[in-house]
MMTF fields as JSON, N, C-alpha, C and O atoms, coordinates in Angstrom:
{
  "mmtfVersion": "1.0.0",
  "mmtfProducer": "UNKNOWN",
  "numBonds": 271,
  "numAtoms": 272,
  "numGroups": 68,
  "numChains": 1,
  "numModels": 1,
  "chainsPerModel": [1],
  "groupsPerChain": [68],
  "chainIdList": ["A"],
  "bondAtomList": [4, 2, 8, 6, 12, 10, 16, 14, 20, 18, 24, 22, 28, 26, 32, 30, 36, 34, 40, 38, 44, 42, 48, 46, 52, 50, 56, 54, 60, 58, 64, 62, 68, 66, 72, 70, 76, 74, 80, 78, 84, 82, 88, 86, 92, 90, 96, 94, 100, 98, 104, 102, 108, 106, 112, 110, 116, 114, 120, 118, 124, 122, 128, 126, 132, 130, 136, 134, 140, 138, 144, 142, 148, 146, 152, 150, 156, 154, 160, 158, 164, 162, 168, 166, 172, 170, 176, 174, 180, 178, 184, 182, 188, 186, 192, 190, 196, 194, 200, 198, 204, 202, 208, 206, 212, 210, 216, 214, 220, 218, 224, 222, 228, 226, 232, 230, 236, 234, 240, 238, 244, 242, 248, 246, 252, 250, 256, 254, 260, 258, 264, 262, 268, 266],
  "bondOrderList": [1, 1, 1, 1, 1, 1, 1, 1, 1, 1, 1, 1, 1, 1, 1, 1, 1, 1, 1, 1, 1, 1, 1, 1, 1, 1, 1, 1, 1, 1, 1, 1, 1, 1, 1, 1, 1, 1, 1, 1, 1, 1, 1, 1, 1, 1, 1, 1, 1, 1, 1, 1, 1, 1, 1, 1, 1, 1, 1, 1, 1, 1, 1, 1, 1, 1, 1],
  "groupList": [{"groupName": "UNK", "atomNameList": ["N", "CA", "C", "O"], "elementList": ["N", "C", "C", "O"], "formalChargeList": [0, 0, 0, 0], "bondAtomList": [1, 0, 2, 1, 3, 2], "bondOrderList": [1, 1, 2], "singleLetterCode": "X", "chemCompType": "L-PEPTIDE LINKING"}],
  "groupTypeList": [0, 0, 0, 0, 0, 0, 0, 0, 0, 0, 0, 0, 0, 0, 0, 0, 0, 0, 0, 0, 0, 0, 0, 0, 0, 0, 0, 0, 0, 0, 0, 0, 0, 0, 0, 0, 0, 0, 0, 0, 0, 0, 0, 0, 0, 0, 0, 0, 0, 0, 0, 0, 0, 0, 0, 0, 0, 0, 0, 0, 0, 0, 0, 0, 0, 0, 0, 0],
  "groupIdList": [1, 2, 3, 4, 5, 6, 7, 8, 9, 10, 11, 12, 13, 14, 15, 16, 17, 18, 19, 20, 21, 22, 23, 24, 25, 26, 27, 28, 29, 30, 31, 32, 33, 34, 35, 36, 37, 38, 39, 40, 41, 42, 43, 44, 45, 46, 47, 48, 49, 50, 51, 52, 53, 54, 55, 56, 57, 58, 59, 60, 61, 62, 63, 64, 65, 66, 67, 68],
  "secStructList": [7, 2, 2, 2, 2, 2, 2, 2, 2, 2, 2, 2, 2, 2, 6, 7, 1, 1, 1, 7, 7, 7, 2, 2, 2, 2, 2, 2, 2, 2, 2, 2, 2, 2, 2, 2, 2, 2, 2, 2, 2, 2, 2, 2, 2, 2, 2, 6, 6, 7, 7, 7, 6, 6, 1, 7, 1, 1, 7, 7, 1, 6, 6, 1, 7, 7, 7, 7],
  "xCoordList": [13.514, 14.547, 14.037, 14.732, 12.814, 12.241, 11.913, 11.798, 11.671, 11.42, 13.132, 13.44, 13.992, 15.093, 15.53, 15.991, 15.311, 15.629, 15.034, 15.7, 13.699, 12.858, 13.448, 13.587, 13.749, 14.347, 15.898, 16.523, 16.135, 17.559, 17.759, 18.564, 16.655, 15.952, 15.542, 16.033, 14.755, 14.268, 15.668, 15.86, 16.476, 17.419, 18.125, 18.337, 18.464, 19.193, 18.194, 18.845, 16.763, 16.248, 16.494, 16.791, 16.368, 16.643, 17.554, 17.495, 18.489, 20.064, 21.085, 22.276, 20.225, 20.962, 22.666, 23.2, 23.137, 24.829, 24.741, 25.195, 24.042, 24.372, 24.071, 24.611, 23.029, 22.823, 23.678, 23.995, 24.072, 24.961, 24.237, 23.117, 24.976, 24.106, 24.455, 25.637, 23.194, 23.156, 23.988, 23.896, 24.715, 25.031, 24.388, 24.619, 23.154, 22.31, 21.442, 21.138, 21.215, 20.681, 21.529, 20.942, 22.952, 24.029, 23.915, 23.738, 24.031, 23.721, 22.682, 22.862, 21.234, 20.476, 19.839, 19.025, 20.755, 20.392, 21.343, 20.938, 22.778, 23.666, 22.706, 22.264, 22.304, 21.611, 20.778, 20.947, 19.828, 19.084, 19.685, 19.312, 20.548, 20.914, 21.831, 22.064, 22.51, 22.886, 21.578, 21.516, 20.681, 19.667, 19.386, 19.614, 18.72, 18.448, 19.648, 19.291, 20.95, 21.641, 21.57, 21.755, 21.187, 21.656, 19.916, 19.816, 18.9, 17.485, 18.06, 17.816, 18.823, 19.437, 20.098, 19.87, 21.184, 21.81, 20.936, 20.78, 20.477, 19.483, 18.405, 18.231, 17.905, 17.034, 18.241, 17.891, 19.485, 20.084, 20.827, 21.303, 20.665, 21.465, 20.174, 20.472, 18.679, 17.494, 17.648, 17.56, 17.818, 17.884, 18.722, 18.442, 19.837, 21.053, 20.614, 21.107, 19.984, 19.108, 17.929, 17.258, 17.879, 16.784, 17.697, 18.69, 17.022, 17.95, 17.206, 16.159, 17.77, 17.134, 17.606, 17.929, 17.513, 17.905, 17.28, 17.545, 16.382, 15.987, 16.786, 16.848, 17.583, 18.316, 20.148, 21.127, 20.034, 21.42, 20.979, 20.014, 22.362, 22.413, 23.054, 22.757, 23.992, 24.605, 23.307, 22.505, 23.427, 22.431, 23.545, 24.719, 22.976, 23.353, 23.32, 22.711, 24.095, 23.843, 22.543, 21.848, 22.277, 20.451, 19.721, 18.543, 19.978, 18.377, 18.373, 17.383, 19.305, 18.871, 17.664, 17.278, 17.323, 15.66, 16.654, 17.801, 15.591, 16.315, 15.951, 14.956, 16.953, 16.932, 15.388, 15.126, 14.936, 13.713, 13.67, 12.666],
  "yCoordList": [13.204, 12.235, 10.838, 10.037, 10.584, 9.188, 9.091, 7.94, 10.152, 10.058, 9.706, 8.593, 10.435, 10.224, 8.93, 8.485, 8.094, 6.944, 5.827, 5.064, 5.998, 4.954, 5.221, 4.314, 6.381, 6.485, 5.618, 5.386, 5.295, 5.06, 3.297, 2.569, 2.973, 1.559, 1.1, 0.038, 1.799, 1.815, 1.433, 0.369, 2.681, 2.482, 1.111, 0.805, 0.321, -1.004, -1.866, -2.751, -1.858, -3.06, -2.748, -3.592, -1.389, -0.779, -1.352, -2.041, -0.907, -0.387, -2.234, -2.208, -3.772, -4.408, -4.114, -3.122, -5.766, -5.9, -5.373, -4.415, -6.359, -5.843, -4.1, -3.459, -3.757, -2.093, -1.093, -1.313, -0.065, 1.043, 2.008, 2.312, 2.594, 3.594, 4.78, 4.945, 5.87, 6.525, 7.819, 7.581, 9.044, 10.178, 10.67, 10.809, 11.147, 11.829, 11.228, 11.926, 10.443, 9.709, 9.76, 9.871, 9.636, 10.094, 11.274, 11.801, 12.001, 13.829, 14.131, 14.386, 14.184, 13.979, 13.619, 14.197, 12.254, 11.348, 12.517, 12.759, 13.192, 14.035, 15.019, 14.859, 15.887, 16.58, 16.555, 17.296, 15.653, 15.46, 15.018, 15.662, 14.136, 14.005, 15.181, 15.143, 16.403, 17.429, 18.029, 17.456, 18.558, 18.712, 18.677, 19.579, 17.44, 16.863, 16.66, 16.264, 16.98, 17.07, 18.312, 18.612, 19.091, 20.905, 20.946, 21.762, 20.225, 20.488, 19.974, 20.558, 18.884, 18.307, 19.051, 19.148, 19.519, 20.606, 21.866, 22.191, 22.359, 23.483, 22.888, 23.428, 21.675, 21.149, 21.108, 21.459, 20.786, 20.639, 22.267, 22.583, 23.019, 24.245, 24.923, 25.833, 24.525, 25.444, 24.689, 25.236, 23.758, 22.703, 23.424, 23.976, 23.246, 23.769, 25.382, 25.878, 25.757, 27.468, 26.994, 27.878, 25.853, 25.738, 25.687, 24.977, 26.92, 26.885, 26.695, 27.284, 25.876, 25.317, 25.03, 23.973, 26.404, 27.076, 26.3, 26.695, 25.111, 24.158, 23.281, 23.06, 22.479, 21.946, 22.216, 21.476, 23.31, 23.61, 24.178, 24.795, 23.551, 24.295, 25.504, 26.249, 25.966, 27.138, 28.448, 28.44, 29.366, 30.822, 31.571, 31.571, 32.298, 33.063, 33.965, 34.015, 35.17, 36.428, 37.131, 37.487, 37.296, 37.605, 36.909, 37.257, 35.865, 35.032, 35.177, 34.767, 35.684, 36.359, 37.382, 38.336, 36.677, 38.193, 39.273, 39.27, 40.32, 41.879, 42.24, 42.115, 42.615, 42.981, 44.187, 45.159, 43.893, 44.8, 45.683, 46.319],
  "zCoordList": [-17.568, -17.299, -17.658, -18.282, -17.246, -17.676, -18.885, -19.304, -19.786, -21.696, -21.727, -22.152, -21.382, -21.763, -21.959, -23.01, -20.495, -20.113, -21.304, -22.003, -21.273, -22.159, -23.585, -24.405, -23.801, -25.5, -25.804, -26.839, -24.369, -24.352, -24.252, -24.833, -23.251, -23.405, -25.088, -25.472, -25.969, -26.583, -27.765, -28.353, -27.828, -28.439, -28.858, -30.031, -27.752, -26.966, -27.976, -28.533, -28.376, -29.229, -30.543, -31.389, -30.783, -32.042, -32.811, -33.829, -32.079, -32.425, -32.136, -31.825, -32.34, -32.198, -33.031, -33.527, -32.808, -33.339, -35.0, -35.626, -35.269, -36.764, -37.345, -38.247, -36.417, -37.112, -36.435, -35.266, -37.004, -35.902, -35.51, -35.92, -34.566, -33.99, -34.962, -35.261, -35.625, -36.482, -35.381, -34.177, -35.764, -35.736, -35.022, -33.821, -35.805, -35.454, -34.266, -33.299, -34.336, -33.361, -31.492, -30.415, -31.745, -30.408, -30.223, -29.124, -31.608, -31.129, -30.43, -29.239, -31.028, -30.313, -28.636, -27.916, -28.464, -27.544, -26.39, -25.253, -27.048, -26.163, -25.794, -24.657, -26.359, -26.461, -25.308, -24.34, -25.416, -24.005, -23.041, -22.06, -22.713, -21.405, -20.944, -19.736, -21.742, -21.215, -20.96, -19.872, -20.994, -20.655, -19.619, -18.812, -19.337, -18.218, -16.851, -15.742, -17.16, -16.286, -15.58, -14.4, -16.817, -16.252, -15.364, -14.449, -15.637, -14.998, -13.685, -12.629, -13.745, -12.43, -10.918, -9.712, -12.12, -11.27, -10.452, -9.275, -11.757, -11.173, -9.642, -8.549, -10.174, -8.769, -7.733, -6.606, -7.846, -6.646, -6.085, -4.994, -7.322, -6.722, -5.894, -5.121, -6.004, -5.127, -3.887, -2.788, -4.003, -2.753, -1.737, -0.673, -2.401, -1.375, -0.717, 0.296, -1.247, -0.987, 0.514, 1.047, 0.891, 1.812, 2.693, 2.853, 3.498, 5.084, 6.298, 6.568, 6.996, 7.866, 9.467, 10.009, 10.0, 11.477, 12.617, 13.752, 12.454, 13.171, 13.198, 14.407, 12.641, 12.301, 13.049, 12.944, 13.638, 14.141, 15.769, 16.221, 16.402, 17.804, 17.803, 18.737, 16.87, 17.104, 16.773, 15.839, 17.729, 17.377, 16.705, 17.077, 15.53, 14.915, 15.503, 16.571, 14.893, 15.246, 15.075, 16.027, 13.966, 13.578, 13.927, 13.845, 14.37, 15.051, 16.488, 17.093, 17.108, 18.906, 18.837, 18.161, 19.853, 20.034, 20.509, 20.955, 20.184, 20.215, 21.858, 22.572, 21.98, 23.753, 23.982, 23.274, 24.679, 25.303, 26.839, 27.158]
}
């Protein structure tokens, strides 16, 4: 995400008024920030996978101790 960023900074001195931004260069630049969105997502879809039964007052059904 931060190569992305700096290429994108980088771009901005490049790419003043008078020059255009090349094709290939937006394809590219798309290219990675879909990328890096989908690495995004994925970090937030494991996230959402952390469960955390400390965190709540309600007892579940499976987390009662088993009668003895």
């Amino acid at each position: 995400m931060d190569i992305v960023g700096a290429i994108a900074i980088l771009s901005m001195f490049l790419y003043k008024k008078p020059k255009e931004l090349t094709n290939s260069f937006a394809m590219i630049m798309f290219v990675l920030l879909l990328i890096v969105n989908g690495m995004m997502g994925y970090t937030s879809h494991l996230g959402g996978k952390i469960h955390h039964p400390e965190m709540r007052d309600v007892v579940l059904p499976w987390d009662k101790p088993a009668p003895t």
